[in-house]
ZAKE-118384 format. One record per residue (C-alpha): residue number from 0; residue in three letters; x, y, z. Coordinates in steps of 0.001 Angstrom, whole numbers. Example, Ala and Ser with C-alpha at 12.3 -4.5 7.8 and 13.67 -1.06 7.14 Angstrom:
BEGIN
(0, "ALA", (12300, -4500, 7800)),
(1, "SER", (13670, -1060, 7140)),
***
This chain:
BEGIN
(0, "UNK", (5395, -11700, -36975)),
(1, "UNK", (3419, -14362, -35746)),
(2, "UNK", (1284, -13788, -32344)),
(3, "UNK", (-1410, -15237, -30777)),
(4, "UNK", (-4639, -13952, -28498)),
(5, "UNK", (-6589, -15010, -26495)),
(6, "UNK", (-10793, -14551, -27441)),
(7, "UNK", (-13456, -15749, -25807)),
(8, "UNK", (-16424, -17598, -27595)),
(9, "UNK", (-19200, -18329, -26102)),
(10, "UNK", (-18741, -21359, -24336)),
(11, "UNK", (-15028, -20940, -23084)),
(12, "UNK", (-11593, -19310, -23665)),
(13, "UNK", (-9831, -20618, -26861)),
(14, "UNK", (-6930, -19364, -28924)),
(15, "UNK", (-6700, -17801, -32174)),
(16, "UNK", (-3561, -17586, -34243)),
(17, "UNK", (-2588, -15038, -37113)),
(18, "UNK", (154, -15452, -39287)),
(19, "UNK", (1333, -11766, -40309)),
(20, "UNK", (4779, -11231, -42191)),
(21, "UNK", (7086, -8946, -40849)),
(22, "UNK", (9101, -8565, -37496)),
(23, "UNK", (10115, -11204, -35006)),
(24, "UNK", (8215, -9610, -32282)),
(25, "UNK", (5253, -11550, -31094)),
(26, "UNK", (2217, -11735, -28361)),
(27, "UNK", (1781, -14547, -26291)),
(28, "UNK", (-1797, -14396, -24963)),
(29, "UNK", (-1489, -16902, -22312)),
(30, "UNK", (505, -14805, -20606)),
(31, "UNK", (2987, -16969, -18976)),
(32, "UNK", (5803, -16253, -21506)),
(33, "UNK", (7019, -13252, -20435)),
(34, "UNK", (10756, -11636, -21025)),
(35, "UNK", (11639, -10444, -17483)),
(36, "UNK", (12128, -6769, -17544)),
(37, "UNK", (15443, -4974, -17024)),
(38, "UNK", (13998, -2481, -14435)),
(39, "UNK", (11704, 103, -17040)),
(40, "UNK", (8734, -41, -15215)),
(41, "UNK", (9229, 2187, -12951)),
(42, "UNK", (5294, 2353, -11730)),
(43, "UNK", (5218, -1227, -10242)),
(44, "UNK", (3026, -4299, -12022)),
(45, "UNK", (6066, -6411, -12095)),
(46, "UNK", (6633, -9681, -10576)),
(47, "UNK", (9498, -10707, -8149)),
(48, "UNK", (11319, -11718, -11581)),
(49, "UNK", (10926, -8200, -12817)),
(50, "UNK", (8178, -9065, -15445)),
(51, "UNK", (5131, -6992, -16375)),
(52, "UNK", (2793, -8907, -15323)),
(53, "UNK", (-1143, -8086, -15222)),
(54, "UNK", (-2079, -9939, -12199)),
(55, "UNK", (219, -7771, -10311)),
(56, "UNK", (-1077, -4350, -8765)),
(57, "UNK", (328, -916, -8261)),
(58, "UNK", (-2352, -770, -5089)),
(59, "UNK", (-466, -335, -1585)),
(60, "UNK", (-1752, -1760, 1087)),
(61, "UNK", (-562, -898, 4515)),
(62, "UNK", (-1920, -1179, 8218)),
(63, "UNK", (-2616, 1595, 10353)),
(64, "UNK", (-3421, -480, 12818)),
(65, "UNK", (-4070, -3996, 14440)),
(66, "UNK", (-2253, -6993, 12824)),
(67, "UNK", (527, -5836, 10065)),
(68, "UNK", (262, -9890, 8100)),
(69, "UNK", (3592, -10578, 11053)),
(70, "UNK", (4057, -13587, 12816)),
(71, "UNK", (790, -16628, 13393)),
(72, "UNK", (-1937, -14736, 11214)),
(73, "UNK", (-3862, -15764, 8579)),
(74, "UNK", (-6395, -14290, 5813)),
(75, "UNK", (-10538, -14478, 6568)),
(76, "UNK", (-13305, -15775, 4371)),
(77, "UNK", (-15919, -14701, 3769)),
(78, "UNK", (-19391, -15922, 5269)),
(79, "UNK", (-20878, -15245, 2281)),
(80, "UNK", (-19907, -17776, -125)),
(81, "UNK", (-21055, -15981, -3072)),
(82, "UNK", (-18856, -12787, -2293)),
(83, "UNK", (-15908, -12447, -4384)),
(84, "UNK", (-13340, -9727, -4705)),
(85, "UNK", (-13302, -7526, -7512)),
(86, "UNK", (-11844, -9853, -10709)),
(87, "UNK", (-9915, -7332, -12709)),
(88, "UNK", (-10030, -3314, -12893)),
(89, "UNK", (-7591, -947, -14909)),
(90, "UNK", (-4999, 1539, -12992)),
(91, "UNK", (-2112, 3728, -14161)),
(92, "UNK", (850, 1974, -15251)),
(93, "UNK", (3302, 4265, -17021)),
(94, "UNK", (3818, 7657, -17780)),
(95, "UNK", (4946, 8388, -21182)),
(96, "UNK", (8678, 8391, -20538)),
(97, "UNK", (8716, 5457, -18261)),
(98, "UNK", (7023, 3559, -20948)),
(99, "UNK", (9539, 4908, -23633)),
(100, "UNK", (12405, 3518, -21250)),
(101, "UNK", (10303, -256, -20502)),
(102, "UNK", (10135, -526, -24180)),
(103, "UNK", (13848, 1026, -24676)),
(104, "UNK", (15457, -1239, -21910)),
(105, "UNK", (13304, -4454, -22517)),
(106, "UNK", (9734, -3963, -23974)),
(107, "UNK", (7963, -7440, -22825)),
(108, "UNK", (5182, -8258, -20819)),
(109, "UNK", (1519, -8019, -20714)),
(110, "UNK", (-88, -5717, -22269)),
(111, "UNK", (-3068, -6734, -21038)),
(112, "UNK", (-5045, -9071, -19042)),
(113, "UNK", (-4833, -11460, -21503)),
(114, "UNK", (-2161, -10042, -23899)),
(115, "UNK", (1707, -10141, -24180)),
(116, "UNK", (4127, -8863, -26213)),
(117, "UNK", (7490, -9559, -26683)),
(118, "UNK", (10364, -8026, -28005)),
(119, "UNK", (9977, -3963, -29102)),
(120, "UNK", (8083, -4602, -32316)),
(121, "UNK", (4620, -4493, -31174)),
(122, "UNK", (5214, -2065, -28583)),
(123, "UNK", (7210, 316, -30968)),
(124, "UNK", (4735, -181, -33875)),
(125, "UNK", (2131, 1116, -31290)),
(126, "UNK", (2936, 3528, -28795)),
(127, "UNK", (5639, 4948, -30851)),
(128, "UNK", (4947, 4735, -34445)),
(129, "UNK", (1059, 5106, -34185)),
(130, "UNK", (152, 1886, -36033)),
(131, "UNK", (-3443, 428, -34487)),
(132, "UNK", (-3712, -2700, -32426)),
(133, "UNK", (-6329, -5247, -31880)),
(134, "UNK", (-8228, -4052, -28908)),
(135, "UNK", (-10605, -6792, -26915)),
(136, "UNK", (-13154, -4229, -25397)),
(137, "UNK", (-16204, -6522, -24149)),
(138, "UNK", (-17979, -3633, -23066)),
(139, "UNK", (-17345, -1494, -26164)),
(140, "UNK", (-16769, -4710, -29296)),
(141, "UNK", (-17014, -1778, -32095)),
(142, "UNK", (-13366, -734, -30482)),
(143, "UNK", (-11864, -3934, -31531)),
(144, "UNK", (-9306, -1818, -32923)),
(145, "UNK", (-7242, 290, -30758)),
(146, "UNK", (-5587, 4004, -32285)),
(147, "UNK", (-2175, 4424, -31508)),
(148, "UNK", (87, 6637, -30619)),
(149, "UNK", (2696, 8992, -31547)),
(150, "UNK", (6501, 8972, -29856)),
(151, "UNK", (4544, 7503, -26206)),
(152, "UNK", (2169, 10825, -25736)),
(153, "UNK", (5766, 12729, -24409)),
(154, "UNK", (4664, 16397, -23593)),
(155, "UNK", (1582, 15301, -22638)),
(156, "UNK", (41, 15030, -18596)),
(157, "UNK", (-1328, 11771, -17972)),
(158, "UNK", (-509, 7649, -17675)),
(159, "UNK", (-1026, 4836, -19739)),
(160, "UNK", (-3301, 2575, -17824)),
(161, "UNK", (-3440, -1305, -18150)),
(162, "UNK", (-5995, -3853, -16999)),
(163, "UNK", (-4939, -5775, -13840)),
(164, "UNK", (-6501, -9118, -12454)),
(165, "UNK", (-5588, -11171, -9234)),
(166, "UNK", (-6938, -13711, -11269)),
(167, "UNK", (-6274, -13719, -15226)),
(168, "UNK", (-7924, -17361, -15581)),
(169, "UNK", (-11423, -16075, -14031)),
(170, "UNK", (-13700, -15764, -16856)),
(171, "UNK", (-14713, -12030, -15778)),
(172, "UNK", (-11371, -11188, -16193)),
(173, "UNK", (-12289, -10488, -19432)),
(174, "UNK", (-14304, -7589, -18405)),
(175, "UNK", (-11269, -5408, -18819)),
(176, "UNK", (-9944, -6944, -22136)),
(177, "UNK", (-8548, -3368, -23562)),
(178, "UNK", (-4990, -3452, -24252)),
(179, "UNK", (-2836, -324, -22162)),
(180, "UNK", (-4856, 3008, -23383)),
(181, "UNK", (-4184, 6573, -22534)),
(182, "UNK", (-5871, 8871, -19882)),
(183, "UNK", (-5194, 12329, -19423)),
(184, "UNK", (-3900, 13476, -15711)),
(185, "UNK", (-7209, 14020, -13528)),
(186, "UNK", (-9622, 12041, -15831)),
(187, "UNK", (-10709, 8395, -15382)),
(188, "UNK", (-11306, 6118, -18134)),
(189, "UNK", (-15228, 5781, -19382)),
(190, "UNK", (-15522, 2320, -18446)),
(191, "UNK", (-17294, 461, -15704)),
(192, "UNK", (-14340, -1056, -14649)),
(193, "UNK", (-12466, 2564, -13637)),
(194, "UNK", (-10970, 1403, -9835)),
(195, "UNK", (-13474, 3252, -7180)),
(196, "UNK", (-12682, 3735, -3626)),
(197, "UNK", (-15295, 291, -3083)),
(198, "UNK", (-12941, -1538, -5476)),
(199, "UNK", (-9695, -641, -3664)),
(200, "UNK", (-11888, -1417, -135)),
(201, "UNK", (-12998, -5202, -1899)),
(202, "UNK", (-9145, -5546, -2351)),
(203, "UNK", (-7839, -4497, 979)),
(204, "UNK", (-10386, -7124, 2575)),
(205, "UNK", (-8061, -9846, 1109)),
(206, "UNK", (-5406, -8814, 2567)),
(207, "UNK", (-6724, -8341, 6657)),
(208, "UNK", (-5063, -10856, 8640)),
(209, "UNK", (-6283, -12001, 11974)),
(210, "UNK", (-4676, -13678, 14536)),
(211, "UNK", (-5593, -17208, 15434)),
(212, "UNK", (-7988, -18028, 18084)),
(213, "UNK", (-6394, -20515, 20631)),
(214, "UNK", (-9329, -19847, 23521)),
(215, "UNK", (-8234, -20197, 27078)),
(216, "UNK", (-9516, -23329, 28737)),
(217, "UNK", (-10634, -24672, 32448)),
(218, "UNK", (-9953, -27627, 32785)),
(219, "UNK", (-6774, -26483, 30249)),
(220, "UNK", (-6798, -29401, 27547)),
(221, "UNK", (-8487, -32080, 29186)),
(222, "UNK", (-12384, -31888, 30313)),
(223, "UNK", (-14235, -34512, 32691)),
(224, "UNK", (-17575, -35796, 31405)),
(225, "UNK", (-20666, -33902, 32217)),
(226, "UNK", (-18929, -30754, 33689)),
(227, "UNK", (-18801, -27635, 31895)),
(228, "UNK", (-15567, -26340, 30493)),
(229, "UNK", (-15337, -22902, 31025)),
(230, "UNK", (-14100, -21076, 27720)),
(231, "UNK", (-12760, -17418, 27719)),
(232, "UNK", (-10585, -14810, 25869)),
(233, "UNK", (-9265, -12151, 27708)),
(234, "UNK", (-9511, -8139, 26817)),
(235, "UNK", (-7402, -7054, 24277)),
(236, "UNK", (-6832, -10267, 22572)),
(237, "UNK", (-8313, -9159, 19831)),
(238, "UNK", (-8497, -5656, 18588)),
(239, "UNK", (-9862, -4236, 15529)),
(240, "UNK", (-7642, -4488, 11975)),
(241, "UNK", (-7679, -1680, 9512)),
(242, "UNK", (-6356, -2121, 6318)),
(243, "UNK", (-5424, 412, 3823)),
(244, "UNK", (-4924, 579, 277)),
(245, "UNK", (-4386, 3414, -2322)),
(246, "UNK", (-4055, 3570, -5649)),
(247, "UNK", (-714, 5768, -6484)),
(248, "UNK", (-1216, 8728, -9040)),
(249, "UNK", (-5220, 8620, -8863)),
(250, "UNK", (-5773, 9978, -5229)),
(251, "UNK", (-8065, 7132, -4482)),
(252, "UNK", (-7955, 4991, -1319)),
(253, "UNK", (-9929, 2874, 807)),
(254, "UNK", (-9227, 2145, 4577)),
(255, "UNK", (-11152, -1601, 5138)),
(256, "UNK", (-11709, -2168, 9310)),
(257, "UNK", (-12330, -5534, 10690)),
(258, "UNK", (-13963, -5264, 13926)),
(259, "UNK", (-14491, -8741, 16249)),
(260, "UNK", (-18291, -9454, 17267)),
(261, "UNK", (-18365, -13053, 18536)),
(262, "UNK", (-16721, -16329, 19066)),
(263, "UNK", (-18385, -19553, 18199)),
(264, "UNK", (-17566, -22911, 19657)),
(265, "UNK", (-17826, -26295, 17628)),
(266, "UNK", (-16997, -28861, 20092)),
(267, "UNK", (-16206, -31414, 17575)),
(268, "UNK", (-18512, -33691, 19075)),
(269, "UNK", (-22281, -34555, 18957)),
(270, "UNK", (-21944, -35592, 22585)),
(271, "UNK", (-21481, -32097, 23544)),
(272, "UNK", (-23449, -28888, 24721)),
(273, "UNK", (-22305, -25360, 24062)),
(274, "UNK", (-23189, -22581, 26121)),
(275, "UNK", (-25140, -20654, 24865)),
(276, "UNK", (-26789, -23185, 22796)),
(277, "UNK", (-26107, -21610, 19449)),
(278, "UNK", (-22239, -21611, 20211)),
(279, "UNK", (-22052, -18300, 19811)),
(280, "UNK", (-20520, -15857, 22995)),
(281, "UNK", (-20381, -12268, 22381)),
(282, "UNK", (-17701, -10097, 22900)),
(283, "UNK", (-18159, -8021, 26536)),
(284, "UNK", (-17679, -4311, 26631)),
(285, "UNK", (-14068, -4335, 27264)),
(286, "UNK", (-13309, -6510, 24574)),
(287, "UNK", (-13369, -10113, 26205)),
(288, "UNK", (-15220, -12991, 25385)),
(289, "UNK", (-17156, -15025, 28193)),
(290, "UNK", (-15760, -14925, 32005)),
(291, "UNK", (-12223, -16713, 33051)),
(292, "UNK", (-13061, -19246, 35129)),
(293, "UNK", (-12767, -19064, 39437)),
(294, "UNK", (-12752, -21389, 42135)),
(295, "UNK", (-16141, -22475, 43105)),
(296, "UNK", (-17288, -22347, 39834)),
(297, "UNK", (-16997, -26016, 38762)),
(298, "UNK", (-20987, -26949, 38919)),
(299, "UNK", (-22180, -23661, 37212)),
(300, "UNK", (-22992, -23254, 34028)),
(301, "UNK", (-20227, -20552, 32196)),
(302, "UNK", (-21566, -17836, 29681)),
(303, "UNK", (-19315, -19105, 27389)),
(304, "UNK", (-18300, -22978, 27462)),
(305, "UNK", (-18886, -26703, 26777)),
(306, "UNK", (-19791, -29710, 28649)),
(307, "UNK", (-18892, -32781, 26902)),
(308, "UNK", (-21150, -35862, 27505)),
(309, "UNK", (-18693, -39149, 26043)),
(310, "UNK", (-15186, -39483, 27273)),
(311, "UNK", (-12533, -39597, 24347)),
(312, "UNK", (-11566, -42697, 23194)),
(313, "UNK", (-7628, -42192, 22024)),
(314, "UNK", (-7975, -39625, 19787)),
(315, "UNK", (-9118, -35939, 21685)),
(316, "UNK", (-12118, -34122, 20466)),
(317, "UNK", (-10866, -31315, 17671)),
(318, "UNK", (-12248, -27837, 19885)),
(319, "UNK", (-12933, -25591, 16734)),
(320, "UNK", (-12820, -21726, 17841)),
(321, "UNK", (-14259, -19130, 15267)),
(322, "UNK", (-13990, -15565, 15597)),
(323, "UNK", (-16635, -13196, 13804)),
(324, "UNK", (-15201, -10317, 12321)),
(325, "UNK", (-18049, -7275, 10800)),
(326, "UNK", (-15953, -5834, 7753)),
(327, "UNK", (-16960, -1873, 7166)),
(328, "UNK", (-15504, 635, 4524)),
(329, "UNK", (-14425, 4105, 4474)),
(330, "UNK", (-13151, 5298, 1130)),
(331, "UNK", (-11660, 8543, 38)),
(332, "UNK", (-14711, 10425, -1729)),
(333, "UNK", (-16833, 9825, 1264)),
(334, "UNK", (-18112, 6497, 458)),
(335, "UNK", (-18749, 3903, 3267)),
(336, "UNK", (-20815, 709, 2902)),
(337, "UNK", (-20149, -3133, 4971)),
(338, "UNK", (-19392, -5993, 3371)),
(339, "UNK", (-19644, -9516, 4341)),
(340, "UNK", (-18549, -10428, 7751)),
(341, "UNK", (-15186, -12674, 7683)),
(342, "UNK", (-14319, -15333, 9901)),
(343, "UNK", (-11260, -17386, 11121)),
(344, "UNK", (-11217, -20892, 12670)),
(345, "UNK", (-8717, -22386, 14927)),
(346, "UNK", (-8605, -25604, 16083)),
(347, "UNK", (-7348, -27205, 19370)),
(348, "UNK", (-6990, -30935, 21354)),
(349, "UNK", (-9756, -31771, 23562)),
(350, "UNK", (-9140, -34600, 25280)),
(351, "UNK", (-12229, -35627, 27890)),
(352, "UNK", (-11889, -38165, 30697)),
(353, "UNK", (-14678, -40000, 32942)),
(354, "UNK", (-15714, -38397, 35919)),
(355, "UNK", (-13283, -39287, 38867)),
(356, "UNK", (-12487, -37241, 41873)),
(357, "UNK", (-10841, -34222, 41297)),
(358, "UNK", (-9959, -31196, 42640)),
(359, "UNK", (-10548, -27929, 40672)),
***
């Protein structure tokens, strides 16, 4: 049997090979040759080929209200540029007889993070047969061997659970290094990396969707040197998005809620002022953002807007529109907390023409 693992040394990821005799089964540690699976896993974890894949979830996300992820909407960021989702956590993956049927119909895919086997050998020699594995615990290193286990635990209440990471190549990945272990039903795992409701709210934030921020205009597209152009959204453009995601057969969840706070206006210029003068305009009681723009307004100076000082030249201003979302937390234990506010950015054609007579 030959296989291969990933470690990691001190400096970066390398690979380590063993030569054992024996079986034709093998790990690929990479992780990117995977037998697709022939429907065993039952619990989720599986790419759109059907493979068991560890940067695939069992979390479900869903969106009790505001934008579903339908039609022009896209993901925030983050203002805080050293946030970053959570990098890999473990969750239940089989039971024992759905992992007696993967490894009966098929029996490939990851075992881990950073470990695959193929073929029944491995899997067979260790969930079935008892024989120990090599374990890569970086929190626990005296467990580089892991026990096994007889016939896949049937009779007994509880999953196998498996590290998962959006991100296998992130070098914290490796925090959950264990190959799939056993819990019993209504215990977690001792390890810092056990999936709280915070983890499962981290998650959910990647997944709000917003939609885009075209900003109503007067003048509409085109602005006349040194007169203000009135910017506005009306009520009920925007609405709050909540964003839910559970972790099936642990009762944990997390709702995520992405509330809008302000707009802020980059006129894509120098040879521009914003109003107010830190381009940021609040969002109104009702929901709005500045004031639409009326007749006999032209010479006043809008709560929200910009008054452009150079005519274009060709190519039109680009009219950047950023919404501020505040991101808050509600989790199923109780827990609540913030995290960092998210943003989106549109961007739209200003083109700005020397003052002439007009009628407005």
């Amino acid at each position: 049997m030959t296989w291969h693992k990933r470690v990691l040394s001190t400096l970066a990821v390398t690979a380590l090979a063993v030569t054992l005799p024996t079986t034709s089964a093998h790990a690929v540690g990479v992780g990117n040759d995977k037998k697709p699976s022939d429907g065993g896993n039952a619990t989720g974890n599986a790419g759109s080929d059907g493979t068991l894949s560890a940067s695939v979830s069992n979390i479900r996300v869903t969106y009790p209200s505001g934008a579903d992820g339908g039609g022009k909407k896209g993901n925030l960021g983050t203002v805080d540029p050293d946030w970053k989702p959570p990098a890999c956590w473990y969750e239940p993956a089989f039971t024992p007889g759905q992992l007696k049927k993967f490894v009966d119909t098929d029996g490939g895919g990851d075992v881990g993070i950073h470990e695959s086997w193929i073929g029944k050998g491995l899997w067979t020699d260790h969930y079935r047969d008892g024989k120990p594995a090599d374990n890569f615990d970086l929190h626990s290193p005296e467990n580089s061997v892991a026990e096994g286990y007889k016939n896949y635990n049937l009779g007994k209440d509880g999953y196998f659970w498996r590290g998962v990471a959006p991100d296998p190549n992130d070098d914290k990945s490796w925090d959950c290094g264990r190959i799939m272990f056993w819990v019993d039903a209504g215990e977690v795992p001792n390890d810092p990396n056990f999936p709280t409701p915070q983890t499962l709210a981290e998650y959910a934030y990647d997944k709000v969707k917003v939609p885009e921020t075209e900003v109503e205009l007067k003048p509409a597209a085109k602005s006349t040197v040194n007169l203000p152009t009135w910017v506005w959204l009306d009520k009920g453009t925007f609405k709050d998005v909540k964003v839910r995601a559970a972790l099936p057969n642990t009762g944990l969840w997390a709702e995520t809620t992405a509330k809008p706070v302000a707009l802020h206006l980059n006129p894509g210029t120098d040879d521009a002022e914003v109003f107010p003068s830190s381009g940021d305009c609040a969002i109104n009681d009702d929901g709005s953002i500045g004031t639409p723009y009326t007749k006999g307004n032209a010479d006043k100076t809008p709560p929200c807007g910009i008054r452009y000082l150079r005519a274009t030249d060709g190519a039109p201003y680009q009219l950047s529109a950023s919404v501020t979302w505040k991101i808050t937390w509600e989790g199923s234990d109780g827990s609540a907390g913030d995290l960092p506010d998210g943003t989106f950015e549109t961007t739209q054609d200003m083109n700005v023409q020397e003052i002439q007579s007009i009628n407005r």
